[in-house]
N, CA, C, O and CB atoms as a CASP TS submission, in Angstrom:
PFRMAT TS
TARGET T0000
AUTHOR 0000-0000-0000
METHOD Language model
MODEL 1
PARENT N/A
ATOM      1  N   UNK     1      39.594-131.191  83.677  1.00  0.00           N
ATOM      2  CA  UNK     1      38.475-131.816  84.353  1.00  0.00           C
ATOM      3  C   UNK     1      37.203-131.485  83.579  1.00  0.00           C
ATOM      4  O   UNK     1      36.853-130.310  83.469  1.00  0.00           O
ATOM      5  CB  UNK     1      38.376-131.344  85.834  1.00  0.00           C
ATOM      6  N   UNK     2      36.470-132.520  83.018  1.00  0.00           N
ATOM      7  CA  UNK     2      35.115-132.567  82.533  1.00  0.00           C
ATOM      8  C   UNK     2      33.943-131.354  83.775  1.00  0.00           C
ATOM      9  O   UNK     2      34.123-131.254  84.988  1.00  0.00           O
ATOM     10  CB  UNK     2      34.671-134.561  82.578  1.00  0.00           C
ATOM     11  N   UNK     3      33.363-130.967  83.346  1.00  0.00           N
ATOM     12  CA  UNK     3      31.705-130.436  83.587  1.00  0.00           C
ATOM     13  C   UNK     3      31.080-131.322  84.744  1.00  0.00           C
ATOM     14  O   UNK     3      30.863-131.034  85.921  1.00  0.00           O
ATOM     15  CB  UNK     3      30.619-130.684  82.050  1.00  0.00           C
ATOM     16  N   UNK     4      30.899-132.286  84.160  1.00  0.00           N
ATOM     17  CA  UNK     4      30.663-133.054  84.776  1.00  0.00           C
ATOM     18  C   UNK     4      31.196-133.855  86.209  1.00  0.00           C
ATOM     19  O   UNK     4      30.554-134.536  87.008  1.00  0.00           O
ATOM     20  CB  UNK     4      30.595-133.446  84.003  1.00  0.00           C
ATOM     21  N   UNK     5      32.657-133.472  86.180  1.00  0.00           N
ATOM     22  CA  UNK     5      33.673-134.454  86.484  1.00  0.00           C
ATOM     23  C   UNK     5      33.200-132.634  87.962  1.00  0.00           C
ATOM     24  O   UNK     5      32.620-132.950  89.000  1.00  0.00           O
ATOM     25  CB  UNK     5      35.673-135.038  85.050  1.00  0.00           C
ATOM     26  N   UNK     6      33.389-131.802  87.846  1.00  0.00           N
ATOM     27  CA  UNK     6      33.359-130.564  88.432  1.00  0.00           C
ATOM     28  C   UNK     6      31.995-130.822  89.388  1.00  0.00           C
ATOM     29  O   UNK     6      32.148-130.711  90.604  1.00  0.00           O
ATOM     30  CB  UNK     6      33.301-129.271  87.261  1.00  0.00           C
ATOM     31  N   UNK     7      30.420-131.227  88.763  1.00  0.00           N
ATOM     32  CA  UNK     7      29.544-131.384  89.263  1.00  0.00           C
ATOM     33  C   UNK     7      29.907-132.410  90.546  1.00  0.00           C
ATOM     34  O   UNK     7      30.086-131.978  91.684  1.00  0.00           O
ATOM     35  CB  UNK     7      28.668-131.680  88.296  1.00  0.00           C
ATOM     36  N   UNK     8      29.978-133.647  90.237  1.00  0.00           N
ATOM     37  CA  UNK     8      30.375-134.805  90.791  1.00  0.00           C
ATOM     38  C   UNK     8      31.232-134.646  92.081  1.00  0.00           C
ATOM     39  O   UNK     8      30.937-135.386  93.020  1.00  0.00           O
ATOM     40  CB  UNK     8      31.059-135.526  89.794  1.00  0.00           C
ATOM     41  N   UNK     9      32.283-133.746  92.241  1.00  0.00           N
ATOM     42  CA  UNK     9      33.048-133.234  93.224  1.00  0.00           C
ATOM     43  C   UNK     9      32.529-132.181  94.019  1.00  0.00           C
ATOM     44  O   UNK     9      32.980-131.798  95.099  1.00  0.00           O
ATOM     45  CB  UNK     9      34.129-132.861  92.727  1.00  0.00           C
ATOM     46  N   UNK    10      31.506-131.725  93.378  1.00  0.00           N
ATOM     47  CA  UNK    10      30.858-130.796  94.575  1.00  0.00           C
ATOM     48  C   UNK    10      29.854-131.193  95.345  1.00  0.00           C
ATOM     49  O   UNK    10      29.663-130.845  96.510  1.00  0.00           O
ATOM     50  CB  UNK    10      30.340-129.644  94.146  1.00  0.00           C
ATOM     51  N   UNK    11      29.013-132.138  94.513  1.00  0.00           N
ATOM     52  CA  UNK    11      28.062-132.844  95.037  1.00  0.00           C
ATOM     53  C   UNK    11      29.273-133.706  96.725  1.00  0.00           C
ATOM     54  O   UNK    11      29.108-133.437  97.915  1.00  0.00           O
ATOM     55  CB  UNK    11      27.296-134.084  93.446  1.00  0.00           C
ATOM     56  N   UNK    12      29.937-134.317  96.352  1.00  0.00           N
ATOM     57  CA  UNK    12      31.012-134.616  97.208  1.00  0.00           C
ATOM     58  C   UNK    12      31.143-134.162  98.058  1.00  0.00           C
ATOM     59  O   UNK    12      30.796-134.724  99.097  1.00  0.00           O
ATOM     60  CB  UNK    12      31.927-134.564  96.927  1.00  0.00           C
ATOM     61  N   UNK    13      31.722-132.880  98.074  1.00  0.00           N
ATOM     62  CA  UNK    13      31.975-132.032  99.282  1.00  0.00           C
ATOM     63  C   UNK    13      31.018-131.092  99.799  1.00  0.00           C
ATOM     64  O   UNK    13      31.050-130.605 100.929  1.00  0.00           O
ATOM     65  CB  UNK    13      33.043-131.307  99.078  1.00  0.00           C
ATOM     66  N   UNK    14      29.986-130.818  98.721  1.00  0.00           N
ATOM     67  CA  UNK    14      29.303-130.315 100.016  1.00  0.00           C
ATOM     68  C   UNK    14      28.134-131.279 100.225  1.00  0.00           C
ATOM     69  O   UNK    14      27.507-131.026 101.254  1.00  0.00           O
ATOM     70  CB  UNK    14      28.759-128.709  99.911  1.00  0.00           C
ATOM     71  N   UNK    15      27.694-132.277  99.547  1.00  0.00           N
ATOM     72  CA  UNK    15      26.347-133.146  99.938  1.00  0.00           C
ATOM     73  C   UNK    15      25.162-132.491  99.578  1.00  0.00           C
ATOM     74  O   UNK    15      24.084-132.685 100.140  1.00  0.00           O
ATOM     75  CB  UNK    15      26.190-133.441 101.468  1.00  0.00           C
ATOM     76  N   UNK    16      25.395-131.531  98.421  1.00  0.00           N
ATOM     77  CA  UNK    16      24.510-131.098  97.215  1.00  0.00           C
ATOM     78  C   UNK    16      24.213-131.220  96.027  1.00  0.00           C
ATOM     79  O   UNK    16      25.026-130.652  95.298  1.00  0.00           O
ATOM     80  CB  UNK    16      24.553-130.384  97.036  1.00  0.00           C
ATOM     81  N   UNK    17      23.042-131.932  95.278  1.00  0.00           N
ATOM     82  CA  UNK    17      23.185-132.261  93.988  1.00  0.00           C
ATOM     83  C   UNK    17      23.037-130.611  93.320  1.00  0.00           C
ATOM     84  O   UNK    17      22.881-129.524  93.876  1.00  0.00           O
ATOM     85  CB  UNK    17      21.978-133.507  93.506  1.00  0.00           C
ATOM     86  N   UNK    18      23.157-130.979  91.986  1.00  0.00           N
ATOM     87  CA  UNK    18      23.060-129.822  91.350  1.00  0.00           C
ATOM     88  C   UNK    18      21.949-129.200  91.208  1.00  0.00           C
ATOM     89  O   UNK    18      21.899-127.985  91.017  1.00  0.00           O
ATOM     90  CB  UNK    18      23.470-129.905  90.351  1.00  0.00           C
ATOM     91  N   UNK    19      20.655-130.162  91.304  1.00  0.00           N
ATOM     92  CA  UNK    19      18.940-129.640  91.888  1.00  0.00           C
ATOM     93  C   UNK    19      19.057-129.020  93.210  1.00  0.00           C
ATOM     94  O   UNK    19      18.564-127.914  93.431  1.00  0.00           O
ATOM     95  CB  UNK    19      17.711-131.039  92.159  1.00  0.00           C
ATOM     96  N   UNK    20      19.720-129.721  94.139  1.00  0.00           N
ATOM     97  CA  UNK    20      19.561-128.879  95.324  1.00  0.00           C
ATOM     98  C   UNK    20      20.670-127.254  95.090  1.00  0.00           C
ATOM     99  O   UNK    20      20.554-126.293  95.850  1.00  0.00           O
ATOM    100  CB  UNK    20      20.107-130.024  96.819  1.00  0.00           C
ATOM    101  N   UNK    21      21.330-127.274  94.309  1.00  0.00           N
ATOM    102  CA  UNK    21      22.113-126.594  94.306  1.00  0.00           C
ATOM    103  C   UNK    21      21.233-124.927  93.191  1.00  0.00           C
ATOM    104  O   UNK    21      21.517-123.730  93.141  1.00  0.00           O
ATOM    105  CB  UNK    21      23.474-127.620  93.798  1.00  0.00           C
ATOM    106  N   UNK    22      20.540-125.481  92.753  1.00  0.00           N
ATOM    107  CA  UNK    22      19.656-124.600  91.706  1.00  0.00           C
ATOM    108  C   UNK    22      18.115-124.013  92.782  1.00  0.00           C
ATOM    109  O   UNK    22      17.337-123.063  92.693  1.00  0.00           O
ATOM    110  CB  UNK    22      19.076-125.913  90.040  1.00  0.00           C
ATOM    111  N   UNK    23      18.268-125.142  93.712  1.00  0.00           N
ATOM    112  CA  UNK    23      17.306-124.503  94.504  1.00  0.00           C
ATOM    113  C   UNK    23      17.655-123.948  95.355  1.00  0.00           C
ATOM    114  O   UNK    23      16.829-123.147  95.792  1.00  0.00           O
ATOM    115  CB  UNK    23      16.510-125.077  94.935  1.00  0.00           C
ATOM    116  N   UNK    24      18.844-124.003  95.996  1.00  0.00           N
ATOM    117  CA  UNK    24      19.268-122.711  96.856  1.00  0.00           C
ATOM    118  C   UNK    24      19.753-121.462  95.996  1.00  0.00           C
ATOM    119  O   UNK    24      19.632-120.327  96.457  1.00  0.00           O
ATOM    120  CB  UNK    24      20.521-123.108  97.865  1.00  0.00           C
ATOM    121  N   UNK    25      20.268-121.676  94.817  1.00  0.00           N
ATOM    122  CA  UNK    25      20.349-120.345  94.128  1.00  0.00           C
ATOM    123  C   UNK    25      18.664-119.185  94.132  1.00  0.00           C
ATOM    124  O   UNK    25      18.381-117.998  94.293  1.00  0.00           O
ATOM    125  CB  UNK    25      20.837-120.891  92.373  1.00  0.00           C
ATOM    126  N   UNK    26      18.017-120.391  93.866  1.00  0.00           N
ATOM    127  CA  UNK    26      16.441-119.704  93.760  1.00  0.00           C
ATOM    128  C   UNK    26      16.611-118.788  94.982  1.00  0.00           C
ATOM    129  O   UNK    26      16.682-117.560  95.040  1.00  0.00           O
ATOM    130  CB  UNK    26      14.909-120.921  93.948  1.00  0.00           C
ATOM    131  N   UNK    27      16.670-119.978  96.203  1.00  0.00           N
ATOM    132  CA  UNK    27      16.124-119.345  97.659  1.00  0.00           C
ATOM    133  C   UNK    27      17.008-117.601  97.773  1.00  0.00           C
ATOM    134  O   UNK    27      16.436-116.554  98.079  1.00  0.00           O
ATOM    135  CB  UNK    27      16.775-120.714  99.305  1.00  0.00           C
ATOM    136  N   UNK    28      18.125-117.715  97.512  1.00  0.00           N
ATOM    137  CA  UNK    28      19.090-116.902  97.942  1.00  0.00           C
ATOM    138  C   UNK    28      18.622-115.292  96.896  1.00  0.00           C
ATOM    139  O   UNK    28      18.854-114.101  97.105  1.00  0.00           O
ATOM    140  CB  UNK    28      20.792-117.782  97.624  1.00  0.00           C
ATOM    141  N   UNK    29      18.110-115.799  96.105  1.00  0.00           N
ATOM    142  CA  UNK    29      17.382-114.715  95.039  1.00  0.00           C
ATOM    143  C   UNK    29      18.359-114.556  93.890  1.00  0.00           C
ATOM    144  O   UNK    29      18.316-113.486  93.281  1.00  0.00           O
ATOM    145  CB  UNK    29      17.067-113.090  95.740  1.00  0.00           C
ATOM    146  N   UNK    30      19.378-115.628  93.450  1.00  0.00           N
ATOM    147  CA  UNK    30      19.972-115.429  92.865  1.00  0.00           C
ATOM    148  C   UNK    30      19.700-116.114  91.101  1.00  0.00           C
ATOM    149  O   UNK    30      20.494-115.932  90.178  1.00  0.00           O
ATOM    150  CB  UNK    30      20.893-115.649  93.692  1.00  0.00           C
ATOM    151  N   UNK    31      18.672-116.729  91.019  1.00  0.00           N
ATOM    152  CA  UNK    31      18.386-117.457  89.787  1.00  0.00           C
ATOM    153  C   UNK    31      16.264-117.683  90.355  1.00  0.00           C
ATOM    154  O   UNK    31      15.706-117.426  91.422  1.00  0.00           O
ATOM    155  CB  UNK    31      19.774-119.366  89.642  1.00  0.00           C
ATOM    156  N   UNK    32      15.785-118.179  89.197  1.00  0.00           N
ATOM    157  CA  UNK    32      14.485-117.975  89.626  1.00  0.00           C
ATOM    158  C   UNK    32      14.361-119.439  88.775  1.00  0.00           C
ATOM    159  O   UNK    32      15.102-119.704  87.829  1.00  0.00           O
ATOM    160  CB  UNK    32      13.549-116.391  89.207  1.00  0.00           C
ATOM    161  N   UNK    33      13.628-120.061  89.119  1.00  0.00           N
ATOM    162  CA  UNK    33      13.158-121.530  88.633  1.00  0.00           C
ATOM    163  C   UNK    33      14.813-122.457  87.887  1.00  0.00           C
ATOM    164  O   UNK    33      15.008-123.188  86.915  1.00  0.00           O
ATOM    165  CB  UNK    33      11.620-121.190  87.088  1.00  0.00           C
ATOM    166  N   UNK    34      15.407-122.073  88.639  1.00  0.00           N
ATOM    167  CA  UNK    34      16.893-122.932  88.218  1.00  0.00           C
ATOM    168  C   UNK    34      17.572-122.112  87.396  1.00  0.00           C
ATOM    169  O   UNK    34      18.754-122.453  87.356  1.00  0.00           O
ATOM    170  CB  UNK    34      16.758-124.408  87.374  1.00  0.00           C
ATOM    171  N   UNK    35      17.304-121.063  86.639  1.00  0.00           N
ATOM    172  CA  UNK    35      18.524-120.313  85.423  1.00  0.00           C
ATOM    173  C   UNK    35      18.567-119.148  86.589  1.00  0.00           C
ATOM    174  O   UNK    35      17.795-118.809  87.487  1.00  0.00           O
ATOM    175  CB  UNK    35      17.859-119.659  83.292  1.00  0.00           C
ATOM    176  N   UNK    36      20.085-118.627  86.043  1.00  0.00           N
ATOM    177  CA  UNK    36      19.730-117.330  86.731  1.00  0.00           C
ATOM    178  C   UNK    36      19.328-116.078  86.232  1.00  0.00           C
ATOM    179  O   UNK    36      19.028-115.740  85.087  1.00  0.00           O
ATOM    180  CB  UNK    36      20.625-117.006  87.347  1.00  0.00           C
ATOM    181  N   UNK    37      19.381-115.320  87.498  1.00  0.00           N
ATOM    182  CA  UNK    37      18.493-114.086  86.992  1.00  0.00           C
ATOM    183  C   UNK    37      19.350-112.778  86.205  1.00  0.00           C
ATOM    184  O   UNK    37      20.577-112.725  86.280  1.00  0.00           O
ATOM    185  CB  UNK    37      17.706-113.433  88.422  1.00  0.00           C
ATOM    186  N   UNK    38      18.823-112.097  85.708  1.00  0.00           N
ATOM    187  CA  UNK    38      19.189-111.161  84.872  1.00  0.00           C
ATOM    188  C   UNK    38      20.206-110.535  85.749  1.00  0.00           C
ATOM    189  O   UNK    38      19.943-110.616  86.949  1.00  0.00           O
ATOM    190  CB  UNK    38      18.065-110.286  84.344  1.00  0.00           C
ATOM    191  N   UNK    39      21.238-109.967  85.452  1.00  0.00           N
ATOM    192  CA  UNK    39      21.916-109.354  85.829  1.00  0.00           C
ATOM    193  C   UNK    39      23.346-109.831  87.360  1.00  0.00           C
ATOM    194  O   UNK    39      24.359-109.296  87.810  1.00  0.00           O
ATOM    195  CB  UNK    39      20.875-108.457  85.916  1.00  0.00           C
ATOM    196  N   UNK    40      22.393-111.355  87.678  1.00  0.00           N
ATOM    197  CA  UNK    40      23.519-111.677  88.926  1.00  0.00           C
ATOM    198  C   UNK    40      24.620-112.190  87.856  1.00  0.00           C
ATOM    199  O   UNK    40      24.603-112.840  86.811  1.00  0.00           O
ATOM    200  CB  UNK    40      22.989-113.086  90.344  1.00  0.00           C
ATOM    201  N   UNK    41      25.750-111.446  88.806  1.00  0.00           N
ATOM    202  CA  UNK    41      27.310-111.822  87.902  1.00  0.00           C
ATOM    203  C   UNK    41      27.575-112.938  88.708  1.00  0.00           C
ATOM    204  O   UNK    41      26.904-113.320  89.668  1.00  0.00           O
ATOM    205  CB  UNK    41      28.819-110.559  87.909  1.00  0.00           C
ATOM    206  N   UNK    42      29.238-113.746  87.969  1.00  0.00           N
ATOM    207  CA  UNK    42      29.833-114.467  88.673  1.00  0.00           C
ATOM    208  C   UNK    42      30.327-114.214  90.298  1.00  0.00           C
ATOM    209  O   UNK    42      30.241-115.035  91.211  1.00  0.00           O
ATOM    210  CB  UNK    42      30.690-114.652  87.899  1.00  0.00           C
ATOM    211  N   UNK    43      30.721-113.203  90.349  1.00  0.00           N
ATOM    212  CA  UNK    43      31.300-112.616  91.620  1.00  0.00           C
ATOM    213  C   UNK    43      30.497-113.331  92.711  1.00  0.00           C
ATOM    214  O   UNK    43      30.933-114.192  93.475  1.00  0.00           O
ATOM    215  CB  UNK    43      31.160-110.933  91.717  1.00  0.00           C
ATOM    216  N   UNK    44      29.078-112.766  92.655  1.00  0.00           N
ATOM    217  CA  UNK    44      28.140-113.128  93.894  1.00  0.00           C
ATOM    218  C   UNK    44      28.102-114.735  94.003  1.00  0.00           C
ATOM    219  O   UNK    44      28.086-115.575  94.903  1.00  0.00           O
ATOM    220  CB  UNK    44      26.490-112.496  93.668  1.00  0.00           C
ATOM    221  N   UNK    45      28.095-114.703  92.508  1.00  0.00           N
ATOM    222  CA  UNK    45      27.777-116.609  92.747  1.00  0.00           C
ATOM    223  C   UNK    45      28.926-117.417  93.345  1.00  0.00           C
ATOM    224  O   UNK    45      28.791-118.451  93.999  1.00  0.00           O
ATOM    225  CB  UNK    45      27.527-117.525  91.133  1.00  0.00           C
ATOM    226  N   UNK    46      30.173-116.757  93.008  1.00  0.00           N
ATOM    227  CA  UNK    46      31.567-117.208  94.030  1.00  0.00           C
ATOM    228  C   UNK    46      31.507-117.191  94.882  1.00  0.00           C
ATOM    229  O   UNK    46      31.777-118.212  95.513  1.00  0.00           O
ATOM    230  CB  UNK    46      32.626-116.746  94.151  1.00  0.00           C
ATOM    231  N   UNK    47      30.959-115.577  95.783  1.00  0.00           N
ATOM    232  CA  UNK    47      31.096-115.417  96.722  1.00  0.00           C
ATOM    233  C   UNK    47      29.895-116.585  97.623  1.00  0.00           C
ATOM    234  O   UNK    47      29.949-117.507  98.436  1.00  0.00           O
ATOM    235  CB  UNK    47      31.100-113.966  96.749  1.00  0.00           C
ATOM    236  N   UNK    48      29.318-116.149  97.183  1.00  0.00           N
ATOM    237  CA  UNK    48      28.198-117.392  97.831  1.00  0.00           C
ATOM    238  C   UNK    48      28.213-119.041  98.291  1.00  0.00           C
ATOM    239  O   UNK    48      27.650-119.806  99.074  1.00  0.00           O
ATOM    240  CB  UNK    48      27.264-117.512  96.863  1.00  0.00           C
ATOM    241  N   UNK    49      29.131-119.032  97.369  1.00  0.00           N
ATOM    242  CA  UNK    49      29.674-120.485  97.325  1.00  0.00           C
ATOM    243  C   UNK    49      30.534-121.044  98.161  1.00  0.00           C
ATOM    244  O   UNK    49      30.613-122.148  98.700  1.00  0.00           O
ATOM    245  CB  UNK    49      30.240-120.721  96.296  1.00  0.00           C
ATOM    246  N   UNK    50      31.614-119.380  98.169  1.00  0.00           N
ATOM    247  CA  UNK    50      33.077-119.213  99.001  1.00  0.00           C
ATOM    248  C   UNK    50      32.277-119.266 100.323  1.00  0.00           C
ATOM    249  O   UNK    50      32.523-120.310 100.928  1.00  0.00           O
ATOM    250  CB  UNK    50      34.186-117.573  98.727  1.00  0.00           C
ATOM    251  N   UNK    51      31.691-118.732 100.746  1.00  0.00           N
ATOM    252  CA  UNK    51      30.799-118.456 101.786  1.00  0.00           C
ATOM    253  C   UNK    51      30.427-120.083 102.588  1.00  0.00           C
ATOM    254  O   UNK    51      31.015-120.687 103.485  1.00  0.00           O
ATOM    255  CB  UNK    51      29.378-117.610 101.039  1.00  0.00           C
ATOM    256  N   UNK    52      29.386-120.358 101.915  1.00  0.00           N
ATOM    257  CA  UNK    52      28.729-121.181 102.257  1.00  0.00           C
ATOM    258  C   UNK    52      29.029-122.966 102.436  1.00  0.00           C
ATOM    259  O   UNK    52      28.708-123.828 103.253  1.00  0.00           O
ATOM    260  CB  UNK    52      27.924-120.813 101.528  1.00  0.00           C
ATOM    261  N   UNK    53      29.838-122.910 101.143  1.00  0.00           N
ATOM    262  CA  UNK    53      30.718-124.849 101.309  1.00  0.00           C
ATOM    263  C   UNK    53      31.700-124.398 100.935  1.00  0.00           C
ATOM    264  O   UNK    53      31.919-125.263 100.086  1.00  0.00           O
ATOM    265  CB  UNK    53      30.307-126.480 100.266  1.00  0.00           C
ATOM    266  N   UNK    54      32.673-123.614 100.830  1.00  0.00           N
ATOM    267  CA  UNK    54      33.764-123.063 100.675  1.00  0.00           C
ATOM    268  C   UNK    54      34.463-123.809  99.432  1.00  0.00           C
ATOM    269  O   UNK    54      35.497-124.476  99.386  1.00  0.00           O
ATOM    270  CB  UNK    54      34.474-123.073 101.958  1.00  0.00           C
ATOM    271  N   UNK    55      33.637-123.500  98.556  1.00  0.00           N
ATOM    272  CA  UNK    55      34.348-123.902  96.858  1.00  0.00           C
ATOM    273  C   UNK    55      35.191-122.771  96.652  1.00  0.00           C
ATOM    274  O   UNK    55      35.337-121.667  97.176  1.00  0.00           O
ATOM    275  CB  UNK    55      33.129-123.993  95.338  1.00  0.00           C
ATOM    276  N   UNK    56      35.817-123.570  95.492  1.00  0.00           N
ATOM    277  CA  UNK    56      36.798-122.207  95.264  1.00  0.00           C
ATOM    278  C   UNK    56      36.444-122.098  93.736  1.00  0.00           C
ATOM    279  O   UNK    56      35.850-122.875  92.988  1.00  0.00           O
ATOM    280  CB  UNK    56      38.744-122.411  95.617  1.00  0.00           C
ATOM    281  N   UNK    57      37.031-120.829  93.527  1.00  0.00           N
ATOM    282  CA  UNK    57      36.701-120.494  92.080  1.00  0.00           C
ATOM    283  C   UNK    57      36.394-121.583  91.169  1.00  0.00           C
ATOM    284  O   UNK    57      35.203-121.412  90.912  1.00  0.00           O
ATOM    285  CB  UNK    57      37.775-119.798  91.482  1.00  0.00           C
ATOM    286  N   UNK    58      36.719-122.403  90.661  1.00  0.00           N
ATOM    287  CA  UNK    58      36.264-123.199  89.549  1.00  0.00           C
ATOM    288  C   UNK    58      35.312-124.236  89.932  1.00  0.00           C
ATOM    289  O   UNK    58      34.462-124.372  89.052  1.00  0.00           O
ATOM    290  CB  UNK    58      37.371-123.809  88.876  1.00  0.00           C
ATOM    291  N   UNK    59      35.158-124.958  90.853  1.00  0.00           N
ATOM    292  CA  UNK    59      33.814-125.548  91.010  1.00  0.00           C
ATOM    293  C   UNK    59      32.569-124.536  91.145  1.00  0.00           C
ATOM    294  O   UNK    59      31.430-124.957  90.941  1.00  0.00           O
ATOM    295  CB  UNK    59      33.864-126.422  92.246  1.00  0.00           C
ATOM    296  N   UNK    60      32.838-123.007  91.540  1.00  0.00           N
ATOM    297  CA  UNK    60      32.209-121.909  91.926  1.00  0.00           C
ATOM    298  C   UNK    60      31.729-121.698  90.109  1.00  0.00           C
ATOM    299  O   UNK    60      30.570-121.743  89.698  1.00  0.00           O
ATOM    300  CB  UNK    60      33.320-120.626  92.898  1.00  0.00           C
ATOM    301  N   UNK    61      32.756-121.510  89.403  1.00  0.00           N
ATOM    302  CA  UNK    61      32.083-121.162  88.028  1.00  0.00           C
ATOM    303  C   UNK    61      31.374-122.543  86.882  1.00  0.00           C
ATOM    304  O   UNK    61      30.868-122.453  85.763  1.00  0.00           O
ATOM    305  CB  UNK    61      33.423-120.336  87.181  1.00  0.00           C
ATOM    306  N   UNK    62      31.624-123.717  87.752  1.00  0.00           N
ATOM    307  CA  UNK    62      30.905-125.100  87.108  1.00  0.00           C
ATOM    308  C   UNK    62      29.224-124.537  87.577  1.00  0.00           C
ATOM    309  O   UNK    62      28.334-124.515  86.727  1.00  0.00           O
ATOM    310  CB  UNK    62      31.571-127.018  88.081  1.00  0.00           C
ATOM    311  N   UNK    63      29.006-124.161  88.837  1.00  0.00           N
ATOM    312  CA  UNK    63      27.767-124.117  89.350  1.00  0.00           C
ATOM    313  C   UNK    63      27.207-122.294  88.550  1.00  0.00           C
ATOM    314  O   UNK    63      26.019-122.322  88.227  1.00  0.00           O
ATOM    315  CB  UNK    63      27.933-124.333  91.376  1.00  0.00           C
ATOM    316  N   UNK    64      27.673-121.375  88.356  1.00  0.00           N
ATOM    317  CA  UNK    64      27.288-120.481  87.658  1.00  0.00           C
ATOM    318  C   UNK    64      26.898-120.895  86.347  1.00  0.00           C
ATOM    319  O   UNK    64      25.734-120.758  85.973  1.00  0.00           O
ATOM    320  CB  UNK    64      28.131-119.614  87.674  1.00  0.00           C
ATOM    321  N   UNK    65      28.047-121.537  85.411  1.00  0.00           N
ATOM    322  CA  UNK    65      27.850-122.502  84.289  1.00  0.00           C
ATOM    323  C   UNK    65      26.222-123.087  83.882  1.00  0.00           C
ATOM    324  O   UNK    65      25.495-122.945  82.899  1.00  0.00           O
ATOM    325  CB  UNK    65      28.771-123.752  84.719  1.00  0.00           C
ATOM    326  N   UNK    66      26.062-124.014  85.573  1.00  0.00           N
ATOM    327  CA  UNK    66      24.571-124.616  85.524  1.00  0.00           C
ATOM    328  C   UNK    66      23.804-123.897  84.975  1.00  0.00           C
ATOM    329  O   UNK    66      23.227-124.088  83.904  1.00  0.00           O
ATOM    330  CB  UNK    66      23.926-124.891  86.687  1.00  0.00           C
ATOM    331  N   UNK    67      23.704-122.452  86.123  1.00  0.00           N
ATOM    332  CA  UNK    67      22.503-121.793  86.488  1.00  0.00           C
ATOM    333  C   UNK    67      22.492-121.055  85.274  1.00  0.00           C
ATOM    334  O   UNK    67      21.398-120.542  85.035  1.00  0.00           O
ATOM    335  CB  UNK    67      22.449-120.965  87.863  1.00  0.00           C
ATOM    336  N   UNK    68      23.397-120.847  84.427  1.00  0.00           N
ATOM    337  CA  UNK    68      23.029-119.828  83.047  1.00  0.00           C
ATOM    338  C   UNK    68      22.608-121.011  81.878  1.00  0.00           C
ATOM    339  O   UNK    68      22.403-120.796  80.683  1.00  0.00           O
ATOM    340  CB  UNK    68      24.693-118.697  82.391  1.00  0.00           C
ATOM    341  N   UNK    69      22.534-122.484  82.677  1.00  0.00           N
ATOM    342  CA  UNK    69      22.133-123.342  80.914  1.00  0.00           C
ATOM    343  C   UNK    69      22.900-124.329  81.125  1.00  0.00           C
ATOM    344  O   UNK    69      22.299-125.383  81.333  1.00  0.00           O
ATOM    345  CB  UNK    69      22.611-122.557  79.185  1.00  0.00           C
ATOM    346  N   UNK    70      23.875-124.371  81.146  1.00  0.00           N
ATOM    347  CA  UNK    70      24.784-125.626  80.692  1.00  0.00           C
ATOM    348  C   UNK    70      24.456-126.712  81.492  1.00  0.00           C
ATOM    349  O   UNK    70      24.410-126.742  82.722  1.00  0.00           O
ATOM    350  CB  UNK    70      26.351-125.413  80.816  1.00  0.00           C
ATOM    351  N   UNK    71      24.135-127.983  80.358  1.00  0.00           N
ATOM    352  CA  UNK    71      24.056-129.193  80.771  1.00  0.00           C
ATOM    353  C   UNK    71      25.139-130.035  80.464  1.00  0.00           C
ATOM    354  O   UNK    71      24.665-131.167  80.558  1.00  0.00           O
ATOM    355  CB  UNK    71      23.007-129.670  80.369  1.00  0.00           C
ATOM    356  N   UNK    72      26.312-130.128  80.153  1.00  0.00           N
ATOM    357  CA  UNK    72      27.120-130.883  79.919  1.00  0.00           C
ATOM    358  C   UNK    72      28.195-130.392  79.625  1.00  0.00           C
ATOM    359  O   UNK    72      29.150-131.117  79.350  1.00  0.00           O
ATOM    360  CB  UNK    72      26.802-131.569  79.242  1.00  0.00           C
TER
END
């Protein structure tokens, strides 16, 4: 599955684009103007995810992916 193809399916299920998705990382204190912040690992960002729209690991590490840079 494409990057992209990963984005597209989450936006799906939970009814979050990947902007809204960079801005709740902000809110949560986990990334600061869309990248994230020094030191948050994958773990939290799973867990957060697991938590909240209940992704599972790999759409969980498409959205970590984002928040460290990756556009495509």
């Amino acid at each position: 599955m494409s990057f992209q193809a990963y984005l597209d399916n989450i936006q799906t299920k939970t009814g979050k684009s990947p902007a809204d998705l960079k801005q709740l990382a902000n809110d949560k204190g986990f990334a600061e103007d869309g990248k994230l912040k020094a030191g948050v690992k994958a773990g939290q960002i799973i867990e957060w995810l697991k938590t909240d729209f209940d992704l599972g690991h790999g759409h969980s590490m498409a959205i970590y992916a984002l928040l460290k840079g990756k556009e495509s």
